[in-house]
KOLTI-837203 format. One record per residue: z, y, x negated of N, C-alpha, C in turn; residue in three letters. Coordinates in steps of 0.02 Angstrom, whole numbers, plus 32768, in hexadecimal, padded with zeros to 4 digits. Each point is the difference from the previous one (the first is absolute). Layout:
N
[r [Z,Y,X],[Z,Y,X],[Z,Y,X],"ALA"] ...
//
This chain:
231
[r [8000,7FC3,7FD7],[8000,803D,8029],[8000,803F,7FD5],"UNK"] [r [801E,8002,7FC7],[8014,8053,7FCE],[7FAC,7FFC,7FEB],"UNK"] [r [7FEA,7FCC,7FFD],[7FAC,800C,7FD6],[7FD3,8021,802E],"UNK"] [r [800A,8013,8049],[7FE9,8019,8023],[8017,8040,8013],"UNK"] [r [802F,801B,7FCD],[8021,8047,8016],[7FD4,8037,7FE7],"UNK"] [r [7FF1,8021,8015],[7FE1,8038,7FF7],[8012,8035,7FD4],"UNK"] [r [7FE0,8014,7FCA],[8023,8032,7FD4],[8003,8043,8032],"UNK"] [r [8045,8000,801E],[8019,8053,801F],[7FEF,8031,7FE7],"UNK"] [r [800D,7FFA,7FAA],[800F,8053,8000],[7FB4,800D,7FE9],"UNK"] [r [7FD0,7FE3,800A],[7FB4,8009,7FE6],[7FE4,800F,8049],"UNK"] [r [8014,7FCA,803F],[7FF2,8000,8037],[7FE4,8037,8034],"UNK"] [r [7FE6,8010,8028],[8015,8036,8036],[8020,8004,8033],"UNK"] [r [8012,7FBA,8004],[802F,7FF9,8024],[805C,800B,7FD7],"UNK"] [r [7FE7,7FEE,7FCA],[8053,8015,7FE3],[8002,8045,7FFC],"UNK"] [r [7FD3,802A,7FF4],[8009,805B,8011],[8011,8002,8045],"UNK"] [r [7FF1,7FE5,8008],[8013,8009,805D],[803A,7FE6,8009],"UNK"] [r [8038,7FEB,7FDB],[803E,7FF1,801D],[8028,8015,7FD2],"UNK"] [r [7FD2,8034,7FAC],[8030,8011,7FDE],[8036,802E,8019],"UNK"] [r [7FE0,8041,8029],[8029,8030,8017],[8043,7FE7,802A],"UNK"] [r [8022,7FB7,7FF2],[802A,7FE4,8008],[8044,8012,7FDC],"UNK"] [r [7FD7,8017,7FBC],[8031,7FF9,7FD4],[802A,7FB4,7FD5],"UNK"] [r [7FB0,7FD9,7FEC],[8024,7FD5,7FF4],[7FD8,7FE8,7FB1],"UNK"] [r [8002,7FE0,7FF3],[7FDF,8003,7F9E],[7FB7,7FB6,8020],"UNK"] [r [7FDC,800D,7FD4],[7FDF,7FC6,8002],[8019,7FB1,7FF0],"UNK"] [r [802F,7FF7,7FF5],[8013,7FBE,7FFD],[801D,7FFB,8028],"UNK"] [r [8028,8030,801F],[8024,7FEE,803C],[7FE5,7FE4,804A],"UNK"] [r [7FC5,8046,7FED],[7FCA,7FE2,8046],[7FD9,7FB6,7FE5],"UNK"] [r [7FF4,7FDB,7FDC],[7FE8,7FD3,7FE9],[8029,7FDA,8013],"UNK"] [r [8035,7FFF,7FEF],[803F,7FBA,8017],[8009,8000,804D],"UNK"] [r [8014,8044,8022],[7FFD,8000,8041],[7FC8,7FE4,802B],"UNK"] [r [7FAC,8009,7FD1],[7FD5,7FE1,8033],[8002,7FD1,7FEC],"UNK"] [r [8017,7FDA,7FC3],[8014,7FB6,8002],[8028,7FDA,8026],"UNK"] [r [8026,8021,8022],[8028,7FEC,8036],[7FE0,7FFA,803A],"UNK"] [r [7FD7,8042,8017],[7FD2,7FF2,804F],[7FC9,7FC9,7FF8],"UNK"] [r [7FDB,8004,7FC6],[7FE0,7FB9,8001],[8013,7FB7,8003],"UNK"] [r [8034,8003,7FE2],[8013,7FC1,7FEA],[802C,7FE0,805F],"UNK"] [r [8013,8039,801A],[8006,7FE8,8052],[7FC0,8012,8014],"UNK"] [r [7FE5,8024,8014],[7FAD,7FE9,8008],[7FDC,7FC0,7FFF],"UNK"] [r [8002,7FF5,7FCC],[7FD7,7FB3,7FDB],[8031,7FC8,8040],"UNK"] [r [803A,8010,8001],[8022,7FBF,8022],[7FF5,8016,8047],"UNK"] [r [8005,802E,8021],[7FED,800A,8057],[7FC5,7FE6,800B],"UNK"] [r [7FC8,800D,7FC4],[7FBC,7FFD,8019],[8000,7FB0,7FF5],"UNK"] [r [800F,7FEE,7FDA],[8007,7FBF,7FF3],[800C,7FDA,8047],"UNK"] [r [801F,801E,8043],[8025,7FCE,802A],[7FDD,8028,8031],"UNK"] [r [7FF8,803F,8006],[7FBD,8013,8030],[7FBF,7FEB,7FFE],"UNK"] [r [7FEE,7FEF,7FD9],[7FB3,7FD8,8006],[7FF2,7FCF,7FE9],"UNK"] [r [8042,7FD2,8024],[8003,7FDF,8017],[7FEA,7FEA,804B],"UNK"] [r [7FF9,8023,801C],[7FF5,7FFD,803C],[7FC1,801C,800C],"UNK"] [r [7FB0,7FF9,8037],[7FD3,8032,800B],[8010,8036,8007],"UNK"] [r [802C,8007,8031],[7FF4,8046,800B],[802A,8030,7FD9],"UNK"] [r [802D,7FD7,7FDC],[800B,8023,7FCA],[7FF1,800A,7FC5],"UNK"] [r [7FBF,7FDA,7FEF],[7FE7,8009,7FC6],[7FC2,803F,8026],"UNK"] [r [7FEE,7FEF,8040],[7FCD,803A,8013],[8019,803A,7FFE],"UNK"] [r [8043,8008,8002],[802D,8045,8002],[7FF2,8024,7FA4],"UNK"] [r [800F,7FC3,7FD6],[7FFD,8012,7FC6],[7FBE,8029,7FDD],"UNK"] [r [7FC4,7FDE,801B],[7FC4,801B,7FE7],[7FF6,803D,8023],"UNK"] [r [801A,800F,8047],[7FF1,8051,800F],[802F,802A,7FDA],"UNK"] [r [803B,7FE5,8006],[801B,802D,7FC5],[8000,8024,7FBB],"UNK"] [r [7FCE,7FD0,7FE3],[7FDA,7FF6,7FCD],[7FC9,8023,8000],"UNK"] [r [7FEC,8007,8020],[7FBB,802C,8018],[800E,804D,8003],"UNK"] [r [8046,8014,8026],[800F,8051,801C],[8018,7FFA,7FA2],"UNK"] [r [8024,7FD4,7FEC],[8027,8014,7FA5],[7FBF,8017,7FD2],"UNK"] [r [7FD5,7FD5,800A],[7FCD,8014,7FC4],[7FDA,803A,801D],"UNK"] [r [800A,8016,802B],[7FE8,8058,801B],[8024,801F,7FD6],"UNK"] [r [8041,7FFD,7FE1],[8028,802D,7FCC],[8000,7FE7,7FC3],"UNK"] [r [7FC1,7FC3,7FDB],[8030,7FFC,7FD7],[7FC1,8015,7FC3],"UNK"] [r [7FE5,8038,8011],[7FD2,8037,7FCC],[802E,8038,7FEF],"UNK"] [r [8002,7FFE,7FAE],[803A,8041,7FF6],[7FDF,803D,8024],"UNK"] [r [7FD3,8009,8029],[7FE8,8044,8027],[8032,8000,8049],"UNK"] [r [7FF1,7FB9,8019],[8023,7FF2,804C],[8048,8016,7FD7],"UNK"] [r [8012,7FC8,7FE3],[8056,8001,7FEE],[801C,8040,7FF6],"UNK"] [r [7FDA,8024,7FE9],[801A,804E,7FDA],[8002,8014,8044],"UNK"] [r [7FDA,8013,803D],[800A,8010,803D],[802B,8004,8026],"UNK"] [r [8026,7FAA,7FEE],[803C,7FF1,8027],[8041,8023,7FEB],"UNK"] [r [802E,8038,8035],[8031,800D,7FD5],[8035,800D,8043],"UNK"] [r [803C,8004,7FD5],[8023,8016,804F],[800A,7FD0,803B],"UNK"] [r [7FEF,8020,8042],[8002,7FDB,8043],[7FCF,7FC5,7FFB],"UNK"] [r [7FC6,800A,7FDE],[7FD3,7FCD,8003],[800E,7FD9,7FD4],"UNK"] [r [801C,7FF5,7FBB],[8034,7FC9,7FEE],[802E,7FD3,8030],"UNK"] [r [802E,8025,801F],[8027,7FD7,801A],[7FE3,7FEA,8056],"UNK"] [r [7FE5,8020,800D],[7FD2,7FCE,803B],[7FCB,7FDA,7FF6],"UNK"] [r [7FEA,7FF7,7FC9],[7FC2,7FCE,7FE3],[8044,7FC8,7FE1],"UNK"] [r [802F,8014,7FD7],[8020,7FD8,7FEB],[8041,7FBD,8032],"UNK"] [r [8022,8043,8036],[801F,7FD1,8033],[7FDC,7FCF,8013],"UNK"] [r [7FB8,8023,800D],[7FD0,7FD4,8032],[8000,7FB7,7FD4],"UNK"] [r [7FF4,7FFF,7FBD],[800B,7FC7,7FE8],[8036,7FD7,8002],"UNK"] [r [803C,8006,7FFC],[8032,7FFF,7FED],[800F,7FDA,8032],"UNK"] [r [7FEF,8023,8042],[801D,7FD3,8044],[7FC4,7FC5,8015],"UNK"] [r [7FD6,7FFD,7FD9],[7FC0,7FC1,8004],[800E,7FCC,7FD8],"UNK"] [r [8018,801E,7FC6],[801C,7FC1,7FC5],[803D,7FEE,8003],"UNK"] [r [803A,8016,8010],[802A,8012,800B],[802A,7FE7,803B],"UNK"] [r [7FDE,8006,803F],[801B,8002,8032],[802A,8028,801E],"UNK"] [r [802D,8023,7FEA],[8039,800C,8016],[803B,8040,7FE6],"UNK"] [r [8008,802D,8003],[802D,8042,7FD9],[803A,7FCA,7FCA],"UNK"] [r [8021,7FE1,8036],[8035,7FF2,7FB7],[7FE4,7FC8,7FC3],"UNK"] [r [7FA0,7FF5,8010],[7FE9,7FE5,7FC2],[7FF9,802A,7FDC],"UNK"] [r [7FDF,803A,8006],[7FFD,803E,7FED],[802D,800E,7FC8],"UNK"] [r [804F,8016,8039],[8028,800C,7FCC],[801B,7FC5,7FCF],"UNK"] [r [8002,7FD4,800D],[8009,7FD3,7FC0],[7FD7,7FFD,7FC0],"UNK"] [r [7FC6,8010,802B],[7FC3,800E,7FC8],[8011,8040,7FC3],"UNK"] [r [8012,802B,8022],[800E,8031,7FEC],[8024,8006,7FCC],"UNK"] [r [8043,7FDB,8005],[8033,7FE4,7FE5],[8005,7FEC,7FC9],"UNK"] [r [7FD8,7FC6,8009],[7FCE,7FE7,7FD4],[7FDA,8026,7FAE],"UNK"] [r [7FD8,8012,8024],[7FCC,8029,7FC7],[8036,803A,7FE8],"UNK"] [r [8033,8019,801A],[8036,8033,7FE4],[8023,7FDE,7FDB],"UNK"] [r [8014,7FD3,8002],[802E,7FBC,7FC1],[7FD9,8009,7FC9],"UNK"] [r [7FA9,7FEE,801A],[7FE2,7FF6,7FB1],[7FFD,8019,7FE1],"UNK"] [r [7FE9,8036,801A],[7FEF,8047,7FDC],[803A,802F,7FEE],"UNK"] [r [803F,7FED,800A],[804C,8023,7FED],[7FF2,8034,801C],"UNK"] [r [7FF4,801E,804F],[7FF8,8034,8019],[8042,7FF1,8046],"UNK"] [r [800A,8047,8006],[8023,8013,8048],[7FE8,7FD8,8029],"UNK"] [r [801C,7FE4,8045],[7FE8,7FD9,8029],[7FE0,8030,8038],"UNK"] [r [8015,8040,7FFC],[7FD6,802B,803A],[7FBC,8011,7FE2],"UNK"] [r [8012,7FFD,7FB8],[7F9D,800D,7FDA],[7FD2,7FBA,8005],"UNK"] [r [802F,7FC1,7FFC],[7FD0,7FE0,8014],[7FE6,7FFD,805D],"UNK"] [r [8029,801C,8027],[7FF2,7FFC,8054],[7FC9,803C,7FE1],"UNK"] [r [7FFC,8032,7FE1],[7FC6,802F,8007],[7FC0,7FE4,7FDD],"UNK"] [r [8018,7FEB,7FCC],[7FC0,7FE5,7FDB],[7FDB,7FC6,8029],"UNK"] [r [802D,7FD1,8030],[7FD1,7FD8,8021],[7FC2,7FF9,8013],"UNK"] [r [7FEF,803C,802F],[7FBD,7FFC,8022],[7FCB,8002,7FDA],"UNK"] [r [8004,8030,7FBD],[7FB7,8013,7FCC],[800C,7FBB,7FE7],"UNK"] [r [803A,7FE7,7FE5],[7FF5,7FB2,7FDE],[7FD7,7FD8,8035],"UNK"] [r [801B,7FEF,8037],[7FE4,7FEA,802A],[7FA6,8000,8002],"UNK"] [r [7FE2,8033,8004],[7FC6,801D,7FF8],[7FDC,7FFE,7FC6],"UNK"] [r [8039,7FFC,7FC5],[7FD8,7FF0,7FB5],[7FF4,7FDA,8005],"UNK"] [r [8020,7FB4,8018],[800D,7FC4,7FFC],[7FB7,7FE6,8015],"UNK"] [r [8003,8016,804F],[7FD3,7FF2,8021],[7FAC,8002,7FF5],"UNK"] [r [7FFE,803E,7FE6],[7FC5,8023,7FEA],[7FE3,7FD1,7FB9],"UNK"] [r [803B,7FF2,7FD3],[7FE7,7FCA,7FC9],[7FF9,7FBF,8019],"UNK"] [r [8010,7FE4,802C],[7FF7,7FB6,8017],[7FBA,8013,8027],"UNK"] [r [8008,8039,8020],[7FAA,7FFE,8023],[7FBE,8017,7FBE],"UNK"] [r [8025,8004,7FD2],[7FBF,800B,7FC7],[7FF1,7FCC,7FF1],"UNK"] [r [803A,7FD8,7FE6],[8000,7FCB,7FDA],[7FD1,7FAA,803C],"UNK"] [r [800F,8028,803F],[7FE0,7FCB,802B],[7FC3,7FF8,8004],"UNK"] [r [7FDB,8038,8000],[7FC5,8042,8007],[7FC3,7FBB,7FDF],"UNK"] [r [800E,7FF3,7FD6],[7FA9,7FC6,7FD8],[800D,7FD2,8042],"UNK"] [r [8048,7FD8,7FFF],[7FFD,7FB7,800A],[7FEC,7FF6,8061],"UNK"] [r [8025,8031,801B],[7FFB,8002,8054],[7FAE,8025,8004],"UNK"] [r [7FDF,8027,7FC4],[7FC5,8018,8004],[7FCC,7FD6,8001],"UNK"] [r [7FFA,7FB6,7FD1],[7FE8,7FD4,8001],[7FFE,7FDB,8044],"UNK"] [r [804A,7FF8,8028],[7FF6,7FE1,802D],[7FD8,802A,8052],"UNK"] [r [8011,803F,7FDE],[7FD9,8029,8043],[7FB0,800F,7FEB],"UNK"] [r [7FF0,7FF6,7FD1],[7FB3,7FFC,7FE6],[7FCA,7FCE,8044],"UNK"] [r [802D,7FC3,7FF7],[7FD7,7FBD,801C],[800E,7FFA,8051],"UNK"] [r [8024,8031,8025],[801C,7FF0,8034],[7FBA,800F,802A],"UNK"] [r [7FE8,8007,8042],[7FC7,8011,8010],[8018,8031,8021],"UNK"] [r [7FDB,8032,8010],[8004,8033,8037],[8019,7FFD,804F],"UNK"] [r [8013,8020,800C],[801B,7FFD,8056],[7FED,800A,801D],"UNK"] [r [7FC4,804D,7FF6],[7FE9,8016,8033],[802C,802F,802D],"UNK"] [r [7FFD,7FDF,8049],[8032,802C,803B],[803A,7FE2,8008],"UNK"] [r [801C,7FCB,7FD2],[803B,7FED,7FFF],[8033,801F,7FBF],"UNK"] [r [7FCB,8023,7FDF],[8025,8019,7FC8],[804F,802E,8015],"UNK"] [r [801B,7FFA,7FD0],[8049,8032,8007],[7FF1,8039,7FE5],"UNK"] [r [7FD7,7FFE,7FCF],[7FDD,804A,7FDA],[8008,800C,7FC2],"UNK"] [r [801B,7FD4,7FD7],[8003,7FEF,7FBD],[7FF6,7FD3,7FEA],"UNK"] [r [7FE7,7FE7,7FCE],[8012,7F9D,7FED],[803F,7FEF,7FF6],"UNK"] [r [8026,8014,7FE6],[8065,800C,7FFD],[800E,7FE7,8040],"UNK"] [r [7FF2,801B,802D],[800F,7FFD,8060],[7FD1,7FCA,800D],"UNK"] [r [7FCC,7FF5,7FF1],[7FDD,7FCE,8025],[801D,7FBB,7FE7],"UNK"] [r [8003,7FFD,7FB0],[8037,7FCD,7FDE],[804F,7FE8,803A],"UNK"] [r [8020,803C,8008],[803F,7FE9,8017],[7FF4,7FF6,8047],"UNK"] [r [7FD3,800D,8036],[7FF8,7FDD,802B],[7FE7,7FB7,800C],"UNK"] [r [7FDE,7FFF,7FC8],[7FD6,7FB6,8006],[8048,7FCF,7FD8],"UNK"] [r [802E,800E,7FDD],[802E,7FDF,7FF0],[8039,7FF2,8043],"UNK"] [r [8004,803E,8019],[8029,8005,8037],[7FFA,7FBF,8028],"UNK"] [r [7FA9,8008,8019],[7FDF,7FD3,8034],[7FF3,7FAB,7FD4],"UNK"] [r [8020,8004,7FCF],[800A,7FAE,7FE1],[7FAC,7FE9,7FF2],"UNK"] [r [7FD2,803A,7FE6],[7FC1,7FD4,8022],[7FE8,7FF7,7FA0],"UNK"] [r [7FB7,7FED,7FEE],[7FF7,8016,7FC2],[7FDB,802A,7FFE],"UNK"] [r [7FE8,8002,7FDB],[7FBF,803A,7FF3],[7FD4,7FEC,7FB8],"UNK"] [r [7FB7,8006,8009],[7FC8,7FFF,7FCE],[801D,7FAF,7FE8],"UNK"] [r [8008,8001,7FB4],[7FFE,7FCB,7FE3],[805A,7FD3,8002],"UNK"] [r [8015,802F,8023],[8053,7FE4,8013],[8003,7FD4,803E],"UNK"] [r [801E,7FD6,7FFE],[8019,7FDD,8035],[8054,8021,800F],"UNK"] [r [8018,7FF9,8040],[803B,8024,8023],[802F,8003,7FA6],"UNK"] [r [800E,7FC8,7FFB],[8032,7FE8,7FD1],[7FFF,801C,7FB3],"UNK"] [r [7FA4,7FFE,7FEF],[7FFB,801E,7FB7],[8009,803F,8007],"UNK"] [r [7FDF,8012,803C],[800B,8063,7FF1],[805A,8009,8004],"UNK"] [r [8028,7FE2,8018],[8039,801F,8013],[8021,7FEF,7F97],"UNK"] [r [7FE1,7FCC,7FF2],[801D,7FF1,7FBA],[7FF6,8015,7FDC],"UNK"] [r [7FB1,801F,7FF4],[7FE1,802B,7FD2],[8003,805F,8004],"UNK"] [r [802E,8008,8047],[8006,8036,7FFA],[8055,8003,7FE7],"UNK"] [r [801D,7FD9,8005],[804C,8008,7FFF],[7FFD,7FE8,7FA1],"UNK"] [r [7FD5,7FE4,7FFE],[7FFD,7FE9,7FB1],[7FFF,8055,7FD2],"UNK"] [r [7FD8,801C,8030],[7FE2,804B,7FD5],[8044,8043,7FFF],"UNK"] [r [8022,7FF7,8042],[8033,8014,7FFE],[803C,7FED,7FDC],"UNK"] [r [7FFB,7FBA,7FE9],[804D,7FEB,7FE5],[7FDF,801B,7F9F],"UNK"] [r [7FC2,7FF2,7FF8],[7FE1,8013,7FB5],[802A,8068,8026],"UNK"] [r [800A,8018,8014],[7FDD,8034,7FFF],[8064,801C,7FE4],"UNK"] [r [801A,7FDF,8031],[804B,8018,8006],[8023,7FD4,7FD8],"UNK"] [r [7FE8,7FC5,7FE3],[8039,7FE9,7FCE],[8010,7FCC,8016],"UNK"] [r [8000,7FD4,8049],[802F,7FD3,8018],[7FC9,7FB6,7FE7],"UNK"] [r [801F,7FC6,8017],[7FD3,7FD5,800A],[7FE3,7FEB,8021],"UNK"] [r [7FBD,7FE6,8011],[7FFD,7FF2,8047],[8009,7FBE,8014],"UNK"] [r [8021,7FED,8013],[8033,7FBC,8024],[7FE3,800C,8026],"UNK"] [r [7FFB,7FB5,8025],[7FF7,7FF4,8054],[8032,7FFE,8026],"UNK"] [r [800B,8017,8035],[802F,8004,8040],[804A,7FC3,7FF1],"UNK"] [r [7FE6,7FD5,7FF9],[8004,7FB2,7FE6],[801F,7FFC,7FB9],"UNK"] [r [7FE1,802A,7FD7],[801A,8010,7FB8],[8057,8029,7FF9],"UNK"] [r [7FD3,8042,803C],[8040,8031,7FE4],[8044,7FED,802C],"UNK"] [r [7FE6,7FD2,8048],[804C,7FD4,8011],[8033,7FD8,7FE9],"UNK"] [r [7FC9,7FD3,7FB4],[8023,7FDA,7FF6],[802E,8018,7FB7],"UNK"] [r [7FE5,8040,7FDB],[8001,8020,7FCE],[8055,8031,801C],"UNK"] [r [8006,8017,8059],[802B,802A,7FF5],[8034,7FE9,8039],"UNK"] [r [7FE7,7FBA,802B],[8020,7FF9,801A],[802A,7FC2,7FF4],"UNK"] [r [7FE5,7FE4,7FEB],[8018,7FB7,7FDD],[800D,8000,7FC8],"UNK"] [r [7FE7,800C,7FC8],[8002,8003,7FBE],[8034,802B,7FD4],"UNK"] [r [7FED,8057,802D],[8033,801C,7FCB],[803A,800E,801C],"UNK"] [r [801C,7FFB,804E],[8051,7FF3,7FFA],[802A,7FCF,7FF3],"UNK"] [r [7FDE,7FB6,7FD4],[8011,7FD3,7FDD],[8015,802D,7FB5],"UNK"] [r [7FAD,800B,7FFB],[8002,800B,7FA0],[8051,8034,7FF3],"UNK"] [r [8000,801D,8028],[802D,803D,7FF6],[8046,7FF1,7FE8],"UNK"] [r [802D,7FD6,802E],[802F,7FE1,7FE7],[7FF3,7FC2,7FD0],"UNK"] [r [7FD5,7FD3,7FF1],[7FE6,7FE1,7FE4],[8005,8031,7FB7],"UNK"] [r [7FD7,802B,7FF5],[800A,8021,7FC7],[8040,8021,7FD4],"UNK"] [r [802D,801C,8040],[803E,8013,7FE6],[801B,7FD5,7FDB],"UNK"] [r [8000,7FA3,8033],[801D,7FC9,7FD9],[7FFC,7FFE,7FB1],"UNK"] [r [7FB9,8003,8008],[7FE3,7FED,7FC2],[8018,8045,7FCB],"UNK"] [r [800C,803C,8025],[802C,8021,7FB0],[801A,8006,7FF1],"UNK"] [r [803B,7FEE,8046],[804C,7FFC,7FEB],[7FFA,7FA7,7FCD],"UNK"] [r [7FD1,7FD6,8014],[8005,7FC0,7FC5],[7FEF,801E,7FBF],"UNK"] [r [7FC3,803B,7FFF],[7FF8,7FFF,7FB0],[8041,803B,7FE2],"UNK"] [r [800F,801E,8032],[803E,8011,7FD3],[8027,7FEA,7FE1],"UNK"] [r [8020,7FCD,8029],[803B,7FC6,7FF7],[8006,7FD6,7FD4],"UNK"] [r [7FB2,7FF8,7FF8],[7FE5,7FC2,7FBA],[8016,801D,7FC7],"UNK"] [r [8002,8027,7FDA],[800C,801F,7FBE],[8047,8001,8009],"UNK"] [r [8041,8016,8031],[803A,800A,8003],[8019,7FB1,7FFF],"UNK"] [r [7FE1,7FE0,800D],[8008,7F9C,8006],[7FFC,7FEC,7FCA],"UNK"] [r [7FC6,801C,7FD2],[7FE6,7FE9,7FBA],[8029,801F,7FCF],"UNK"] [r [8024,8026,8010],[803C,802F,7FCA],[8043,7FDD,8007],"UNK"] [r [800E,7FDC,8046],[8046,7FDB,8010],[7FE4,7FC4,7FDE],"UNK"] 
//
């Protein structure tokens, strides 16, 4: 996930959240924090059609900002209503928000009310680099799709997340490859892996509230071993 962080203080989007008052590493660690919950929401939202169809329109309005001309634009009110708007899509919910918040203020050794302010532009940096970084791979797949005509939504972005919506395929996809090959382009884009439904159940529902205490075992044993080997 850090190999996908965006150099801030080169960025235009990191001018856009300097007047924060915060140093370039700070904003670097903090958006290491909104990604790194990012990568895991999206991970379990598209999972689902219509939540992976949610993902690619979102993706679509992000890479409208993510030219240092658009980004430099964004400032102010239009930060934090481009940014909530995310926030409560990935997110779900205000007190994800503020945990989030919370969060990226730990990393970055900042006030916890600078990280509730800094949220929304992170939010929006975040976003805007996952829709760059998506930009070849979902472009490839909207290349081959065929035209709509009078069923179009009015973009290929929109015509994409309806035809996912509606479970159907399109061009050289069958229902199943397009939903894999687009969620494949998104998990390259944000960092996560792309597991199947099937994968990430058995990875978080079965698997790791075993490993967890399972692991403690295992360090309270390797501690113990050397204090055993000295008696």
């Amino acid at each position: 996930m850090h190999d996908t962080l965006p150099q801030a203080e080169g960025d235009a989007s990191g001018a856009m959240l300097a007047g924060a008052g915060v140093t370039p590493a700070e904003l670097h660690a903090a958006l290491g924090a909104v990604l790194s919950e990012f990568a895991w929401q999206l991970e379990q939202i598209t999972l689902s059609r219509g939540g992976l169809a949610g993902i690619v329109e979102l993706i679509a309005s992000s890479d409208r900002v993510s030219s240092p001309r658009a980004t430099a634009a964004l400032h102010g009110a239009a930060i934090t209503a481009a940014g909530n708007a995310i926030l409560g899509q990935v997110l779900g919910s205000a007190d994800g928000s503020r945990a989030l918040a919370a969060r990226a203020a730990r990393a970055a050794g900042l006030r916890g009310e600078t990280g509730v302010a800094l949220l929304p532009g992170l939010a929006v940096t975040a976003m805007a680099g996952l829709a760059a970084r998506a930009r070849n791979g979902l472009g490839e797949i909207l290349a081959v799709l065929p035209a709509l005509g009078r069923r179009s939504r009015g973009s290929p972005h929109a015509d994409l997340a309806d035809i996912l919506r509606r479970g159907c395929g399109a061009g050289p996809y069958a229902p199943a490859k397009l939903r894999r090959v687009v969620r494949r382009s998104i998990a390259r884009a944000a960092g996560f892996p792309a597991r199947s439904a099937l994968g990430w159940y058995l990875q978080f529902m079965l698997i790791r509230p075993f490993w967890r205490p399972m692991r403690a075992l295992l360090v309270r044993a390797s501690l113990a071993r050397p204090a055993a080997s000295r008696g």
